[in-house]
N, C-alpha and C positions, 0 to 999 in steps of 0.2 A: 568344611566337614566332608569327609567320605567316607563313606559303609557301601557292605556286599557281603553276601557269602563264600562261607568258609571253601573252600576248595577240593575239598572231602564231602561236600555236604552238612557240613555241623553247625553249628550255633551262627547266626550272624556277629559280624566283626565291623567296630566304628572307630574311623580314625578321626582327628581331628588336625587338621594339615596347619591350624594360625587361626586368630581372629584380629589380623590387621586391616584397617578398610585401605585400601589400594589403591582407588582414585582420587582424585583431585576433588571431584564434587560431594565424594561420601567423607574426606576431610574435613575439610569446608562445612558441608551443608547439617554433616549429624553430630558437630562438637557440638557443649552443652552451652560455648556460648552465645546462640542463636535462638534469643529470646525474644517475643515481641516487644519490637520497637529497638531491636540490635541495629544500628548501622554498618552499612556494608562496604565493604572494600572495593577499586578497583580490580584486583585479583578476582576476588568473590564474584563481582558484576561479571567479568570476564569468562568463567568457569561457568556462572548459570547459563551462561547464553551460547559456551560452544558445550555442554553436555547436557543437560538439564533438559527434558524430553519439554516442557512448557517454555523454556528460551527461547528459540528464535520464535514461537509462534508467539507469545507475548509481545515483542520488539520487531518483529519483519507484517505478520498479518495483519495488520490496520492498515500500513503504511502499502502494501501488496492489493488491496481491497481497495485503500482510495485512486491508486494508478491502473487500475485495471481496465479505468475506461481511459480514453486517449480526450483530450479538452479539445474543445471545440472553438476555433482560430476564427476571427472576421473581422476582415478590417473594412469602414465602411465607407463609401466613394471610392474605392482602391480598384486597380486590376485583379482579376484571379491569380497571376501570377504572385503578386504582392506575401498573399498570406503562402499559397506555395512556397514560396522561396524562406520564408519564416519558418515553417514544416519542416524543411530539408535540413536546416543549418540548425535545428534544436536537437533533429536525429544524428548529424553528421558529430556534434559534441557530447551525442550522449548526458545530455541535462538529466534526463526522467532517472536514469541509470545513479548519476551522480547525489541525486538530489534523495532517490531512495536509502543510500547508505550513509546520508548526510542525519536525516529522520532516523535513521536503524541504529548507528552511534548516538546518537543524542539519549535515546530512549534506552538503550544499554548502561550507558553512564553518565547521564545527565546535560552532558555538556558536548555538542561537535562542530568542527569548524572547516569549512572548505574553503580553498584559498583558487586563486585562478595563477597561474606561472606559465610565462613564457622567455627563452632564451635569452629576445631580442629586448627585454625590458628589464630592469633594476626591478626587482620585487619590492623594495623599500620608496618606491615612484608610481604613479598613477600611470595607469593605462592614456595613450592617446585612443579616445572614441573611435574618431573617423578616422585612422589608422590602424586599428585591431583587426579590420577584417584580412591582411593581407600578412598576419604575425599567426604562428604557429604556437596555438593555447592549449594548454591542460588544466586540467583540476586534480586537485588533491583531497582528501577527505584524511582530517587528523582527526582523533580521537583526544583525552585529553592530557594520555602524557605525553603526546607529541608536543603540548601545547602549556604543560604545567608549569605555573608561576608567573604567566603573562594574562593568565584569563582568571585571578581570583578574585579580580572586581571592588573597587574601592567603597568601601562602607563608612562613610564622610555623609553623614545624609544633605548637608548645604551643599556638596561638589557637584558640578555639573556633568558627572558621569557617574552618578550614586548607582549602582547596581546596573551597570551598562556596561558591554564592553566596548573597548577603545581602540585593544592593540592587539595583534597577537604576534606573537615566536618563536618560532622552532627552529630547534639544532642552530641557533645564532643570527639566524635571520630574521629579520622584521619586516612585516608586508606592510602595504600602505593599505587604512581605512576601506579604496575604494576595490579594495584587491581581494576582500573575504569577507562572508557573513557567516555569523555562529547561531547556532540553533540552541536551544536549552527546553528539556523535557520539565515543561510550569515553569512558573517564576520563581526568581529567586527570594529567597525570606531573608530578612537581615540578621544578622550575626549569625544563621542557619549555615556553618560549613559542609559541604558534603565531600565528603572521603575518597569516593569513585571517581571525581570528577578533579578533584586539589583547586576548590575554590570553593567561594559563596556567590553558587551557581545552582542550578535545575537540580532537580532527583532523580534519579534513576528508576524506570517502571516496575522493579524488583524491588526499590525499597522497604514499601510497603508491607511486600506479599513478602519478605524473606520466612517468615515461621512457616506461613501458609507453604511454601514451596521446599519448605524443609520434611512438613507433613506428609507432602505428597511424595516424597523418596520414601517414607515409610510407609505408604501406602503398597508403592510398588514392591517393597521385601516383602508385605504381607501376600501381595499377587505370587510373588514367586513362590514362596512358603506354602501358599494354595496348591499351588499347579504340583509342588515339589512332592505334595504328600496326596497328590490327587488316587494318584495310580496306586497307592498301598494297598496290599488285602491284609485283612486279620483273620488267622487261623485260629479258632479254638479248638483247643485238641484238650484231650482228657491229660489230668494229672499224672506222669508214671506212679508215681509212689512217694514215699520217702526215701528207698534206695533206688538209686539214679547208676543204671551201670551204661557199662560204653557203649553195647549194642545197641540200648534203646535210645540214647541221644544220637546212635548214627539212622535211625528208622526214624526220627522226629526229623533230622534234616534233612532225609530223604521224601520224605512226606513234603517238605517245605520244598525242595527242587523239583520235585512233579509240578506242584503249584505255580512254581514260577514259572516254569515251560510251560504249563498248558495253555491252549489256545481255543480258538472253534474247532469246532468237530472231533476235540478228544473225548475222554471220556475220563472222570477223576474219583476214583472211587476213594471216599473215608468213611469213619464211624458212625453209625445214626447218632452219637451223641454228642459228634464235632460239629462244627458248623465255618461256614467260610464269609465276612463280610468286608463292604469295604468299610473305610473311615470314613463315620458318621458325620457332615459338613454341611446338614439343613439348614444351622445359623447362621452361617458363616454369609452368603447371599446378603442375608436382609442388612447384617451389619455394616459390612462391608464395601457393601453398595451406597450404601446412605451416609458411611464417612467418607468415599473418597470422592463423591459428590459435594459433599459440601467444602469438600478442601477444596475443590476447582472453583467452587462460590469464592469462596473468602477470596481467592488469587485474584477471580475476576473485578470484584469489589476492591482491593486493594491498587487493584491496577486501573480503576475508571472503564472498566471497559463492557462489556457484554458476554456472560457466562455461556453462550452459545458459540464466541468463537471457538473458545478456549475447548468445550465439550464437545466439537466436532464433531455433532451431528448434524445430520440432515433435516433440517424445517419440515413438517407436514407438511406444506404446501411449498409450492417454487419459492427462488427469493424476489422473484418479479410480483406473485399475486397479492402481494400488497398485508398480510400476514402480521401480528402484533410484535413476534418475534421481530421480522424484514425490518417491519418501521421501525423500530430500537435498533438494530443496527443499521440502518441509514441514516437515520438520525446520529448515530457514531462517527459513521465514515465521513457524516459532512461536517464534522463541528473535526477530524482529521485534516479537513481536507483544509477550512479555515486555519489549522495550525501552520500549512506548508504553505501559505500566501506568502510569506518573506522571499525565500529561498527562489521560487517561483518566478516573482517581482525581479530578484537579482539575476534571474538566468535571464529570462526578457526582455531583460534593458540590452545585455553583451550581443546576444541574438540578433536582436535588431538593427545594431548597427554592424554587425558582421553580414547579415542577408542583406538588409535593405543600404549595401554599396554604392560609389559612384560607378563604378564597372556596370552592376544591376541595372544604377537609372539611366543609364545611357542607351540599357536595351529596350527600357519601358518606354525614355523616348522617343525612340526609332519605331517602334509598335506601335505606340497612342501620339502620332504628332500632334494631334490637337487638344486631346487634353492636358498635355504636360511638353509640349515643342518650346515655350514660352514659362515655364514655371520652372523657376531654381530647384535646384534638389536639397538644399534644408527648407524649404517652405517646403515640399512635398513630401521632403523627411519628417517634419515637424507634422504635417497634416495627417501620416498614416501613425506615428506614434499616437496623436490625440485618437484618431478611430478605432484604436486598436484594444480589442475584445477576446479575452480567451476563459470559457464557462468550461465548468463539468457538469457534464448530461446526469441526470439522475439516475441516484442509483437504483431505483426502485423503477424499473424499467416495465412497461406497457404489455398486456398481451397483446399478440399481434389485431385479434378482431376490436380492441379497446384502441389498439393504434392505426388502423384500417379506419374507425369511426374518426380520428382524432384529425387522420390527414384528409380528410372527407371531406371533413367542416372547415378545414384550412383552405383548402383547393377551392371550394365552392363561396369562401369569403373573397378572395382573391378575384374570383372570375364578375361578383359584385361588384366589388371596386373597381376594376376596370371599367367592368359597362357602364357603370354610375360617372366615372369619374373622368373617362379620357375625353367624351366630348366636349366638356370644357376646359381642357388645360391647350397651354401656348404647346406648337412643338418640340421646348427645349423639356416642358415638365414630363412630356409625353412620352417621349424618350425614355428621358428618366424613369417614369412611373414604372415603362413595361419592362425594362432590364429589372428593378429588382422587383416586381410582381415574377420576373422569371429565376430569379435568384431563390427566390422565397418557396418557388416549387417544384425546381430542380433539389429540396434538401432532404424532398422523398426517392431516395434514390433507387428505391422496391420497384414506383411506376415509370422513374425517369430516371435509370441509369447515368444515363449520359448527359452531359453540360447541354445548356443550350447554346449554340454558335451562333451568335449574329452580331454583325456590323451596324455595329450601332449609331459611328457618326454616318456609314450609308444611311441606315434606318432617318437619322434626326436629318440630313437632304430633304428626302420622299418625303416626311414629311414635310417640311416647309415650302417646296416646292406645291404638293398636295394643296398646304394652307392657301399662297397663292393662289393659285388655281383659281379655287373656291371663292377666295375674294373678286379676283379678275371677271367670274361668271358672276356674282350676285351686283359687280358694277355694270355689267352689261346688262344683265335682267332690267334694273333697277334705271337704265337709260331707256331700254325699250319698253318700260314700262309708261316713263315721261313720254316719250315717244307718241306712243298710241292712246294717252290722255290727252297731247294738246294737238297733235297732227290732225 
């Protein structure tokens, strides 16, 4: 629709150019049959998520929020370089990258599958392990028609892959089991097909919300609708008469062209018994606000999720101060963050035997001859996989004077134990004890930046020589003491 005035000044003039919806989403989203409990297409899923102002934040902000913080890597009895070297070679693949648009398809359409490929290997064959590190690897992230008709999942409830998948393939290729893991947004329901995904497989995080988010496009025409008629004046002007001649319809849309020019600091003189106002739109607030609010509820609620990401406001208080809001969604991001334990698991495993190489142990040999001069590298392979630790810090994060107290009481535990505890261990525990009593304090990196550097099998000498010592003197005391008894 388009209107304006006449060109003369005279009457306004309304055109009406089509009322075709034009997009792809106003297609889709405002045909009539998009009923609660409609199921959705892949196209549909598709089209919410690249246009749909609620799409990627529905499918990207959970998965955005649980990676925000980087995990925290230890492996325990290990070198510092150990977990370094684990660090390097998970940034160097890009895993968190991969792993994110692994969760972002899954939750778009129900269903995603990353496969690992490299040149030097049959994709239909298993990886050699201890070979992988010196092969040039990718990953891929399919979606599910890359993948449709291999991942519809056999619904045999006796079969020993009942709602599991087995296989996947694309464009004629077949990976081996240990070549990809599939993710799936919830489990799957039996004889439940899902449309977006072409199996009975996961749902799609739009399922649910499809009316809700059908609602909320017509919230937004209403927004426009608002804005569009914000700016109108209404002119009362007095009635000409019953005969209407040309002159005075040209002084009525002259009257009406003053008005629309005028600005500040004109001056607009009319009738005392005309009047100038805008369109009246006191109810329009209370209404309006309180439907497209609840439309963000229902999405929220339709999607399991918390109405606060989605209404992108700002929490009264930080998201650290620990706040009813904060705790619901921390409480979100970590029951997120337990959904990406699979995916995580399967980068880890590849990881690990890419970092932790014979090349690698040969350096850690030459470094620590004594603690590993003498230990094979699958025994010390085998021993940092069992030690091997990777947490996510919470997400409900300390004020600094609440984490000031926190490292306080840690530091002044630690400096306890030591004094309690080191004069009675041998010099091998003693060793031991004070490297990770220094470990443990080095993880405030506010008052101790920097690593502590010490030579430790120097250190485990001093002492034993020390210990010595100490005995050599208390056998000599303990003769001159016989001594000056029977002498």
């Amino acid at each position: 629709m388009a209107w304006g005035w006449g060109g003369d000044g005279g009457a306004i003039t309304i055109s009406i150019n089509g009322s075709s919806l034009n997009s792809d989403l106003l297609r889709l989203l405002m045909c009539d049959d998009i009923s609660p409990g409609a199921e959705g297409s892949y196209q549909l899923m598709k089209t919410i998520y690249c246009d749909h102002p609620l799409g990627r934040k529905m499918a990207e902000a959970p998965i955005t929020m649980a990676q925000s913080q980087a995990r925290e890597v230890a492996i325990q009895e290990a070198p510092p370089e150990v977990a370094e070297a684990f660090k390097e070679e998970w940034e160097k693949i890009g895993a968190d990258k991969t792993i994110h648009n692994l969760m972002r398809l899954s939750r778009v359409y129900g269903l995603a599958t990353v496969v690992a490929i490299s040149d030097q290997v049959d994709p239909g064959k298993p990886f050699d392990m201890k070979k992988i590190y010196n092969q040039e690897i990718f990953f891929n992230v399919l979606d599910p028609l890359n993948t449709a008709g291999s991942l519809v999942l056999n619904q045999i409830p006796t079969a020993k892959d009942f709602n599991k998948p087995v296989s996947v393939v694309t464009n004629g290729q077949k990976f081996h089991p240990s070549r990809f893991i599939v993710m799936m947004n919830e489990e799957p329901v039996y004889l439940q097909y899902t449309n977006s995904a072409f199996g009975f497989v996961g749902r799609s995080v739009y399922q649910r919300a499809l009316y809700a988010l059908k609602s909320y496009i017509r919230s937004m025409i209403a927004n426009d609708m608002i804005l569009t008629k914000l700016g109108l004046l209404i002119a009362k002007q007095k009635s000409p008469g019953s005969v209407i001649t040309r002159g005075m319809e040209k002084i009525a849309g002259v009257k009406r062209q003053f008005l629309k020019e005028a600005q500040t600091g004109n001056v607009l003189s009319i009738d005392v018994e005309e009047a100038i106002e805008t369109l009246n739109m006191q109810n329009v607030e209370g209404a309006g606000t309180y439907a497209r609010t609840n439309v963000l509820k229902d999405v929220a609620t339709a999607a399991d999720m918390p109405a606060k990401i989605l209404e992108n406001e700002t929490m009264v208080a930080g998201f650290g101060e620990g706040t009813e809001d904060a705790k619901n969604i921390a409480a979100y991001i970590d029951s997120i963050r337990k959904d990406m334990k699979p995916p995580y698991a399967w980068f880890d495993n590849i990881v690990q035997y890419r970092a932790w190489n014979v090349d690698f142990y040969q350096r850690i040999q030459a470094k620590y001859p004594k603690s590993y001069g003498n230990t094979d590298y699958e025994d010390a392979f085998s021993q940092w996989r069992r030690n091997f630790a990777a947490e996510w810090p919470s997400v409900l994060r300390e004020s600094e004077s609440e984490l000031a107290k926190s490292e306080k009481t840690k530091f002044e535990a630690i400096i306890s134990l030591l004094q309690t505890l080191l004069p009675e261990l041998d010099p091998v525990n003693k060793r031991n004890f004070i490297e990770n009593a220094l470990e443990n304090i080095g993880d405030n990196k506010i008052m101790f930046p920097h690593e502590f550097n010490l030579d430790y099998d120097t250190l485990l000498e001093f002492l034993e020589t020390k210990q010595q010592q100490g005995d050599e003197a208390k056998e000599i005391e303990g003769e001159a003491a016989k001594f000056g008894k029977f002498g």
